[in-house]
LUMVO-342871 format. One record per residue: residue number from 0; residue in three letters; x, y, z of N, C-alpha, C, O in turn. Coordinates in steps of 0.1 Angstrom, whole numbers. Layout:
! LUMVO-342871
num;residuo;neast;nnorth;nup;caeast;canorth;caup;ceast;cnorth;cup;oeast;onorth;oup
NUM;ALA;X;Y;Z;X;Y;Z;X;Y;Z;X;Y;Z;
...
! end
This chain:
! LUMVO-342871
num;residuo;neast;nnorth;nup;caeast;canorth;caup;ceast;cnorth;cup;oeast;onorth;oup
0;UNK;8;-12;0;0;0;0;9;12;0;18;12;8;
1;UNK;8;24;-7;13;37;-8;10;42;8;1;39;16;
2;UNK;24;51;8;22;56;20;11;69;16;9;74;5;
3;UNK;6;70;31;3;86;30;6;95;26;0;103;19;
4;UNK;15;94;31;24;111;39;42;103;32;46;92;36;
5;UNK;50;113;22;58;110;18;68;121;26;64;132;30;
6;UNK;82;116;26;90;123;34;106;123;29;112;113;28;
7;UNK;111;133;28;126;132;19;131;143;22;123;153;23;
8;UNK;145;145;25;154;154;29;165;157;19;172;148;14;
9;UNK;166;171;15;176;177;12;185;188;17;183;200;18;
10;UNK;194;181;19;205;191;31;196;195;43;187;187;47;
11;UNK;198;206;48;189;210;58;173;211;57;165;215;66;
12;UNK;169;206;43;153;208;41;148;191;42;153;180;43;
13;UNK;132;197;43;125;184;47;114;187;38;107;197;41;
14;UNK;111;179;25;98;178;19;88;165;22;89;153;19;
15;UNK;77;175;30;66;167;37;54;166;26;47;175;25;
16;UNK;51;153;14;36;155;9;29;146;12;31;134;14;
17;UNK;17;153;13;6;145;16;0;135;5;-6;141;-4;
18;UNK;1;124;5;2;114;-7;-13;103;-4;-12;90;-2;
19;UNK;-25;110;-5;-34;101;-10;-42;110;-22;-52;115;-18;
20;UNK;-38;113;-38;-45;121;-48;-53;113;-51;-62;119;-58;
21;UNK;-56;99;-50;-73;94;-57;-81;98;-45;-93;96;-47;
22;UNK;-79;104;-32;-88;108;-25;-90;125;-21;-97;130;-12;
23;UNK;-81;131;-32;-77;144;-31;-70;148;-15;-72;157;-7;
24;UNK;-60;138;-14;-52;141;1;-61;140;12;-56;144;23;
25;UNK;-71;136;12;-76;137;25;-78;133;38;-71;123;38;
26;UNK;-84;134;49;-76;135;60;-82;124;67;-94;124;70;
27;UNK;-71;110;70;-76;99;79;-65;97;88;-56;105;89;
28;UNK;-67;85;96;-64;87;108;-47;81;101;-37;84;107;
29;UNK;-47;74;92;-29;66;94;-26;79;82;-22;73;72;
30;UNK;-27;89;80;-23;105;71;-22;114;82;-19;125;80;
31;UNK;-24;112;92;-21;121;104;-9;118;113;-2;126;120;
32;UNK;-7;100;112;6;92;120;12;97;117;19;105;124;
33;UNK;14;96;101;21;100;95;29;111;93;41;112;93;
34;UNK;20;122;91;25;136;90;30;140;106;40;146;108;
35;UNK;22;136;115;29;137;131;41;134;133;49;140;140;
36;UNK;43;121;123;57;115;127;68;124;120;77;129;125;
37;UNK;65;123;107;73;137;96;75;147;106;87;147;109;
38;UNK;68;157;114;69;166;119;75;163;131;76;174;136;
39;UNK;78;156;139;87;151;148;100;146;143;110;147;149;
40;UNK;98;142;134;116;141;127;123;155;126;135;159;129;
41;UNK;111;160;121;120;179;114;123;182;130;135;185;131;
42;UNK;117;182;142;116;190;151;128;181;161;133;187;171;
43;UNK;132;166;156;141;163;165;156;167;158;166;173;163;
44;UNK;152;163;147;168;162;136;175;173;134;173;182;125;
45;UNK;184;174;140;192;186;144;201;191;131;207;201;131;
46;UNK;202;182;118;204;184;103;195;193;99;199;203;93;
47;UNK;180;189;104;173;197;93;168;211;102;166;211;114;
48;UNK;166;223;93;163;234;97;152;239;91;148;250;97;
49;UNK;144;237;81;134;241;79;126;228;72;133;219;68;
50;UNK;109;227;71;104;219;57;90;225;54;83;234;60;
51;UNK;89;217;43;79;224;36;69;211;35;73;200;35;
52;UNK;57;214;33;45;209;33;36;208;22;29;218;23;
53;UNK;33;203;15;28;198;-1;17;192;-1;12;191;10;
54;UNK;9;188;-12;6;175;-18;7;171;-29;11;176;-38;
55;UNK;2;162;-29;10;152;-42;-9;155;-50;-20;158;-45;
56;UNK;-2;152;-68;-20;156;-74;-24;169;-71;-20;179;-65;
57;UNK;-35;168;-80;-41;182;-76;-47;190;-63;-50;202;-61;
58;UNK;-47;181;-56;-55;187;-46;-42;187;-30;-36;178;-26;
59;UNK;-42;200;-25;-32;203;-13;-42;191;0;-39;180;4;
60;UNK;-49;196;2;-56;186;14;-71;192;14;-74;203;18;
61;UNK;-80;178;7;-95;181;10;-104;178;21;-115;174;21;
62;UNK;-93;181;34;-100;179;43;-106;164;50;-107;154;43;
63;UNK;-108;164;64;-114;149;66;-121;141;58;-133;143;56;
64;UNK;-114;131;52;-123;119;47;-134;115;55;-134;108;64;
65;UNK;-145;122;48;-158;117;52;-160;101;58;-168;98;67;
66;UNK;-154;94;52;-159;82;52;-152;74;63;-153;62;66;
67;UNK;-147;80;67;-134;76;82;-144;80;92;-148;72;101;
68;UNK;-148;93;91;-158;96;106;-166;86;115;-175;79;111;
69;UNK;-161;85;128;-167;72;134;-160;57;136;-161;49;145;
70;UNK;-152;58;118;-140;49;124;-126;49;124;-118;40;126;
71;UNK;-125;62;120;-107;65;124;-110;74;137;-120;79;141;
72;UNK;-96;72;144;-93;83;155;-87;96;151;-74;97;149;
73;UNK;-94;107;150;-87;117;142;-78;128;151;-67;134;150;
74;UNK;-88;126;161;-83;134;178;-71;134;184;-65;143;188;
75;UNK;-66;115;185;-52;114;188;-50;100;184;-49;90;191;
76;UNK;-49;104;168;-44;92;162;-32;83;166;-34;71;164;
77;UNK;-24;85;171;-10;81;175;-14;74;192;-6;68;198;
78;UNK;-24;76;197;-29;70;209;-14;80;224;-8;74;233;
79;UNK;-12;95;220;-5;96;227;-11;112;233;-4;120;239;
80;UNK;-22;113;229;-28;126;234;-27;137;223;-36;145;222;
81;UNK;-18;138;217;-15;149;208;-21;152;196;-20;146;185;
82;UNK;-27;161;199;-36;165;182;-25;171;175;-13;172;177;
83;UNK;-35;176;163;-25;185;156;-18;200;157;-7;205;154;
84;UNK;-31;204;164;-25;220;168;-9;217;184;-3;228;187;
85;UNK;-6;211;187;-4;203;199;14;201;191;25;205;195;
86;UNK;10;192;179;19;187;168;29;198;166;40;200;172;
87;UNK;24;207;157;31;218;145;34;226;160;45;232;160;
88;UNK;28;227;171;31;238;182;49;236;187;58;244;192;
89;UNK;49;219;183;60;212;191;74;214;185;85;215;190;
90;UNK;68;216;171;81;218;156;83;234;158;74;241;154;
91;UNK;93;239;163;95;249;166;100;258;152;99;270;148;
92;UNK;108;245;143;118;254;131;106;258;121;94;253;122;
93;UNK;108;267;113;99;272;104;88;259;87;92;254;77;
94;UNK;78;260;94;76;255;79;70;259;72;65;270;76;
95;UNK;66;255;59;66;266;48;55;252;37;57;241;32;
96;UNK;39;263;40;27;254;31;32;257;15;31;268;10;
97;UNK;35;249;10;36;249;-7;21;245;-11;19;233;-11;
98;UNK;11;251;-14;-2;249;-16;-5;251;-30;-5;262;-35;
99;UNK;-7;236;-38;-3;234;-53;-23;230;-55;-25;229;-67;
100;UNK;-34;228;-48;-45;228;-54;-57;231;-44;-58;242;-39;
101;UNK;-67;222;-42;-77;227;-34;-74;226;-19;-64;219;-17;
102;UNK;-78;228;-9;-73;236;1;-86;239;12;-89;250;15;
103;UNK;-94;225;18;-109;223;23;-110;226;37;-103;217;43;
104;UNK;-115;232;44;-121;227;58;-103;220;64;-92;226;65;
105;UNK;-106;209;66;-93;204;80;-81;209;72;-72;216;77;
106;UNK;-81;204;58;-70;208;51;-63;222;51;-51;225;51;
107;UNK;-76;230;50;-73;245;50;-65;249;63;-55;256;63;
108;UNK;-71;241;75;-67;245;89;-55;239;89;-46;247;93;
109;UNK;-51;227;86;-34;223;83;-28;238;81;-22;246;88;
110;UNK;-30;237;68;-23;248;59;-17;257;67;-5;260;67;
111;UNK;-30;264;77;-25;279;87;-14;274;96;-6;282;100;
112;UNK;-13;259;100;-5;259;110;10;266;103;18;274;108;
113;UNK;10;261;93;24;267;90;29;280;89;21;288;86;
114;UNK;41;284;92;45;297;90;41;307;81;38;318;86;
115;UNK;40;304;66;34;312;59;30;302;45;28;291;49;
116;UNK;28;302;35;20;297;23;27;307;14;30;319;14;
117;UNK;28;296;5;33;302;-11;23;289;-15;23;278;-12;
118;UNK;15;298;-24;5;293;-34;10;287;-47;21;288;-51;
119;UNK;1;281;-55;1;277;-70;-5;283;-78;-15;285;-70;
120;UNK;-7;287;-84;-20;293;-93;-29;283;-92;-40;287;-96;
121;UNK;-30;275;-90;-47;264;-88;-51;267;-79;-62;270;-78;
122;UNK;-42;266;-67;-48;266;-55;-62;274;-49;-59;285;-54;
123;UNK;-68;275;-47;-81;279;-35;-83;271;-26;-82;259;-24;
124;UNK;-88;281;-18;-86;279;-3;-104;278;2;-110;289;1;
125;UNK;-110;269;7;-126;269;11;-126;264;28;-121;254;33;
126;UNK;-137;278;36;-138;267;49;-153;262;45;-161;270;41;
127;UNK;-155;250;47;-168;247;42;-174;239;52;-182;230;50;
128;UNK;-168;244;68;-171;237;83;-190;241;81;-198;231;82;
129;UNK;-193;251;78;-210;254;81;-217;244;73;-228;241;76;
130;UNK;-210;238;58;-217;237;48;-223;220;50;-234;216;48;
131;UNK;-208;213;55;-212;200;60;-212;198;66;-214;186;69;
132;UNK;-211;209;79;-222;204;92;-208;200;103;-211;192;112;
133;UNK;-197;203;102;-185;198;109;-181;208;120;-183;219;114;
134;UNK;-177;211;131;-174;215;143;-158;219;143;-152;213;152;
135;UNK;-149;227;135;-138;234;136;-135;224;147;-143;220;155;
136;UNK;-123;222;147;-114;217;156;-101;218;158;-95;215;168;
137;UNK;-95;223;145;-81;224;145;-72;236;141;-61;238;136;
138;UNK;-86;247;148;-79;263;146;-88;276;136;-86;288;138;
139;UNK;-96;269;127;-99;274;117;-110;288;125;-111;297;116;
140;UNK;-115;291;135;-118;302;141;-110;312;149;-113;323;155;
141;UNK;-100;306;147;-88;317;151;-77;318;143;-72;329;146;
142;UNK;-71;311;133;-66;311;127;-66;320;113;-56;327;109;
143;UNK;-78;319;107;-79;322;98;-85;337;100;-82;343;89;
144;UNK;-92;346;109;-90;354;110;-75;363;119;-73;375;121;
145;UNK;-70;354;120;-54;362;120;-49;365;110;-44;375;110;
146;UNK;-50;357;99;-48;358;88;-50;375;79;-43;384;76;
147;UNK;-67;369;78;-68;375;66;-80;388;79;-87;396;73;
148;UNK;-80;387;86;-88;395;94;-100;391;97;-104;381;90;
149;UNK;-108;397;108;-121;393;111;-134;393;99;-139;383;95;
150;UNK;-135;403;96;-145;404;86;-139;397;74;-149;395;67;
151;UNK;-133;394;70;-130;384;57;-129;374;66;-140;370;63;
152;UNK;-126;370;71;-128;351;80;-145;352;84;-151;341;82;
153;UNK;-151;364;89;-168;356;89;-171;357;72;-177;348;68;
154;UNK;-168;364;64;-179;360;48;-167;348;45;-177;343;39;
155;UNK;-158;340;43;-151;329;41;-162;320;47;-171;316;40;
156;UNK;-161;317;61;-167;308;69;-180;309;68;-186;298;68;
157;UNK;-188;320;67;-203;322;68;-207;316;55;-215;307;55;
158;UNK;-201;320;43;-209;316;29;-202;300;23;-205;293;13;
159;UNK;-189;297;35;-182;286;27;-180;285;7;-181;276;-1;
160;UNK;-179;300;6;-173;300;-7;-157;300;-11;-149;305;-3;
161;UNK;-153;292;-25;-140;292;-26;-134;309;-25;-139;320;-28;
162;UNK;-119;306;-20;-112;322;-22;-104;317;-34;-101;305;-33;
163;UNK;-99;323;-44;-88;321;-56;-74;324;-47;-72;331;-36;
164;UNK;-64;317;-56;-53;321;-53;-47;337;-52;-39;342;-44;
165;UNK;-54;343;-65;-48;357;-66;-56;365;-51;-52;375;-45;
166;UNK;-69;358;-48;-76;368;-44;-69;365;-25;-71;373;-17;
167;UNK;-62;353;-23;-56;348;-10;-49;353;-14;-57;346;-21;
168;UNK;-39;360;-20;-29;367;-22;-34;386;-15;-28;392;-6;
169;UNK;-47;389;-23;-45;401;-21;-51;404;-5;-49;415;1;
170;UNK;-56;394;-1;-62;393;15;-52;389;24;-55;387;36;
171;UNK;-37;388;16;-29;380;27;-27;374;34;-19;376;43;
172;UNK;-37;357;30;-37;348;34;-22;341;25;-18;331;31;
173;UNK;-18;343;19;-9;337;11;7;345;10;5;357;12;
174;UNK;19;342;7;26;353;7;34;357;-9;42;366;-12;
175;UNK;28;346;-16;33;348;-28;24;333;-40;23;321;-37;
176;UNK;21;336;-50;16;331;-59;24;330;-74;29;339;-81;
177;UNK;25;315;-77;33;311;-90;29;302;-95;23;295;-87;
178;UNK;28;297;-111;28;288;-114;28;273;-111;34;270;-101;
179;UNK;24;267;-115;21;251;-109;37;248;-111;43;245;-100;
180;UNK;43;247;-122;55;242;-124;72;248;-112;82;242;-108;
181;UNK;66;263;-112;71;268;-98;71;266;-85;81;269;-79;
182;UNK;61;262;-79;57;259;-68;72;252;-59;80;259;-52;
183;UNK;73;241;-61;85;237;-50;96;242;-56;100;251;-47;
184;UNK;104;242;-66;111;249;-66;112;268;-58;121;271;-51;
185;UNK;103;275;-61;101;284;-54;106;278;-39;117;276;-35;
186;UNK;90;275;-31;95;265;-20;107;264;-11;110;268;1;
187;UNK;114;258;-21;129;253;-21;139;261;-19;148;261;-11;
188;UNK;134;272;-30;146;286;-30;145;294;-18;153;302;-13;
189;UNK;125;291;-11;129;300;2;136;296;11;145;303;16;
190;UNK;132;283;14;139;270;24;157;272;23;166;271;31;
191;UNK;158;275;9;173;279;14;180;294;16;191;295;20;
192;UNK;170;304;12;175;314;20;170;316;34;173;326;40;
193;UNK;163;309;39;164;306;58;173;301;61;179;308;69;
194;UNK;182;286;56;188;277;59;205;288;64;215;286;71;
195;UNK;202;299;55;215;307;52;219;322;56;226;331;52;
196;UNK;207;318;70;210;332;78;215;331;91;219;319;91;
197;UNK;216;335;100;219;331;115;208;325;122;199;332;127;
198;UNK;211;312;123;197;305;126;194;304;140;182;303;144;
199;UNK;206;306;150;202;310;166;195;323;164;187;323;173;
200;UNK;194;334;159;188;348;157;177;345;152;168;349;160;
201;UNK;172;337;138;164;333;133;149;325;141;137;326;139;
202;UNK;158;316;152;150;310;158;141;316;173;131;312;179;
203;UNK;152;329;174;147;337;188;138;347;178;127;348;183;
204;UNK;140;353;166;129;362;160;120;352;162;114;353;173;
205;UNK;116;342;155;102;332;153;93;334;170;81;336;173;
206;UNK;106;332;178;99;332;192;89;345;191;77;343;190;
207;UNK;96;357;191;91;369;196;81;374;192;72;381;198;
208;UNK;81;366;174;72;370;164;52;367;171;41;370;173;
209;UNK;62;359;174;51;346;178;44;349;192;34;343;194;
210;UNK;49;359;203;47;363;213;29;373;213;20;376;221;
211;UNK;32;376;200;16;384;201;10;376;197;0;383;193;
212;UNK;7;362;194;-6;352;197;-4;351;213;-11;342;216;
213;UNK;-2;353;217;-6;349;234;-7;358;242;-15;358;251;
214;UNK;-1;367;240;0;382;248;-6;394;238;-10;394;226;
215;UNK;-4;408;249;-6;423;242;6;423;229;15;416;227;
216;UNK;1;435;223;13;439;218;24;444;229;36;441;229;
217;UNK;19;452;236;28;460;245;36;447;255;48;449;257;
218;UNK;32;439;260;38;429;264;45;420;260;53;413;266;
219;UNK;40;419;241;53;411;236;61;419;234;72;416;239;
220;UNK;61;432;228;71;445;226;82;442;235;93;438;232;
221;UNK;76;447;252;87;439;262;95;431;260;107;431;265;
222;UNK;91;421;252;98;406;257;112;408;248;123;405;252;
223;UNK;108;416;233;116;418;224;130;424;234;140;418;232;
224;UNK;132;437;245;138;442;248;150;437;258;162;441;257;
225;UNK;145;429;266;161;421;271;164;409;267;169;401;274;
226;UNK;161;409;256;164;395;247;177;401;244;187;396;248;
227;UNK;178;414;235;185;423;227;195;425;232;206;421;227;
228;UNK;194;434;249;202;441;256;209;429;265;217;433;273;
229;UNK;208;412;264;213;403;265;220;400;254;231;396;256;
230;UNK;218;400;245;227;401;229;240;408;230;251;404;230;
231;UNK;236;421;229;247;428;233;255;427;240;266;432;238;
232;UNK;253;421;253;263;420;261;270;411;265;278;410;275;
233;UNK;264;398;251;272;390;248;281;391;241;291;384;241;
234;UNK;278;402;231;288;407;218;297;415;223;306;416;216;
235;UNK;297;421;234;305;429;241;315;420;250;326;424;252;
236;UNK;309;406;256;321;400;265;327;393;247;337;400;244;
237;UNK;325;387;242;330;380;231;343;393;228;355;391;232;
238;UNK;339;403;222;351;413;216;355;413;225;366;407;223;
239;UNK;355;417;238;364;419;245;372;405;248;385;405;249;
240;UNK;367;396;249;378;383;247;388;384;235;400;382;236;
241;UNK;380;386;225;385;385;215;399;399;214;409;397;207;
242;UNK;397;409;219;405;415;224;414;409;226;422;404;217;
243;UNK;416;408;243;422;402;251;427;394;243;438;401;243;
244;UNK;429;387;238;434;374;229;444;379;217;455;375;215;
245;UNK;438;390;210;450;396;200;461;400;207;472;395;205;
246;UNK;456;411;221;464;414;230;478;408;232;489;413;230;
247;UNK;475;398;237;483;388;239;491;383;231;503;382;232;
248;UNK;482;380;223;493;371;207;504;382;201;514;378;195;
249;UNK;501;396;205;507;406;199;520;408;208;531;411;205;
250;UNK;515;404;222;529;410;231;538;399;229;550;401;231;
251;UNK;531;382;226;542;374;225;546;376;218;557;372;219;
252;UNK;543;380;208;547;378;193;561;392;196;568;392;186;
253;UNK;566;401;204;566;412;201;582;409;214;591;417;215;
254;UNK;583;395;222;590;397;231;603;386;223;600;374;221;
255;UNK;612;389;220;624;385;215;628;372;222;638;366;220;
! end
């Protein structure tokens, strides 16, 4: 049997796709092991520094397979308590939704977990929780108005109409839109300019960024401030070591 959820590493990247396209990717309980497990690899494996999140076929993820309801465990497939918001919370490094087609209800809410979305030109994005009668469970009421704001998250959710790619672009649910044939490549080229910046700095921004989902602005503001003024005064004992150390090498160098 084909796996779900496919998983492959290049250099510091991790491409995660969701691999059931005769069912348009969608969402059962051994596709959730799966991707749980993918995402605990990226989050243990001290190689990899970023990955990206796919699917295989046209469709990114159409949401819970109907036909599982009742007899898969979707809640905590892995029998270890951990859903998915719980999951992606645990993967601290950045990941990055490559969204190559349709884009439903649980699928959609996947999607947000990730850091940001680079679209396809196919892609659309639908919550269509009101439409079939399904109970949000994995973010999609808070999520998606972070996104794209309150009043565009109630007419999304309220009319469960598709959004287009261009038009998740201009609402800023998305952060860039390309061609089908572009897509991971793009992807790829972001995944390596992260891989290729200061990734202890990289990974304390993500923190801070991240500090105004749980708190004020004015209280994450704070948090930003002796993070910094600890920074510096690490860069300040370092030079001055580093001083000290020319120092030296100069006077021996200097004594006959």
């Amino acid at each position: 049997m084909e796996k779900t959820v496919l998983f492959e590493s290049e250099g510091p990247t991790a491409l995660i796709t969701l691999n059931r396209p005769e069912r348009h990717n969608s969402i059962c309980q051994d596709l959730l092991v799966n991707l749980y497990n993918a995402l605990d690899e990226v989050a243990r494996n001290d190689g990899l520094k970023v990955a990206i999140i796919t699917g295989n076929g046209k469709s990114f993820c159409s949401g819970i397979d109907l036909s599982v309801i009742g007899k898969d465990d979707l809640l905590d497939p892995r029998g270890d308590g951990k859903d998915m918001p719980d999951v992606f919370a645990s993967c601290r490094k950045p990941i990055i939704g490559a969204i190559n087609g349709a884009t439903i209800t649980g699928g959609f809410e996947l999607a947000m977990h990730c850091d940001f979305l680079i679209a396809s030109e196919n892609a659309r994005f639908i919550d269509s929780h009101a439409k079939v009668g399904i109970h949000p469970g994995w973010g999609m009421t808070q999520l998606l108005q972070r996104s794209v704001g309150q009043r565009m998250a109630k007419q999304l959710s309220f009319t469960c109409r598709p959004l287009s790619a261009a038009d998740a672009l201009r609402c800023g649910l998305v952060n860039e839109v390309v061609p089908p044939a572009e897509l991971i490549p793009r992807a790829r080229q972001i995944a390596q300019d992260i891989c290729g910046v200061n990734y202890e700095i990289l990974m304390q921004m993500k923190t801070l960024i991240e500090k105004q989902d749980e708190m004020s602005f004015n209280e994450a503001f704070r948090c930003e401030r002796p993070a910094f003024r600890a920074f510096i005064e690490r860069v300040k004992l370092l030079s001055i070591s580093g001083l000290d150390s020319a120092r030296r090498g100069s006077m021996q160098a200097s004594v006959p």
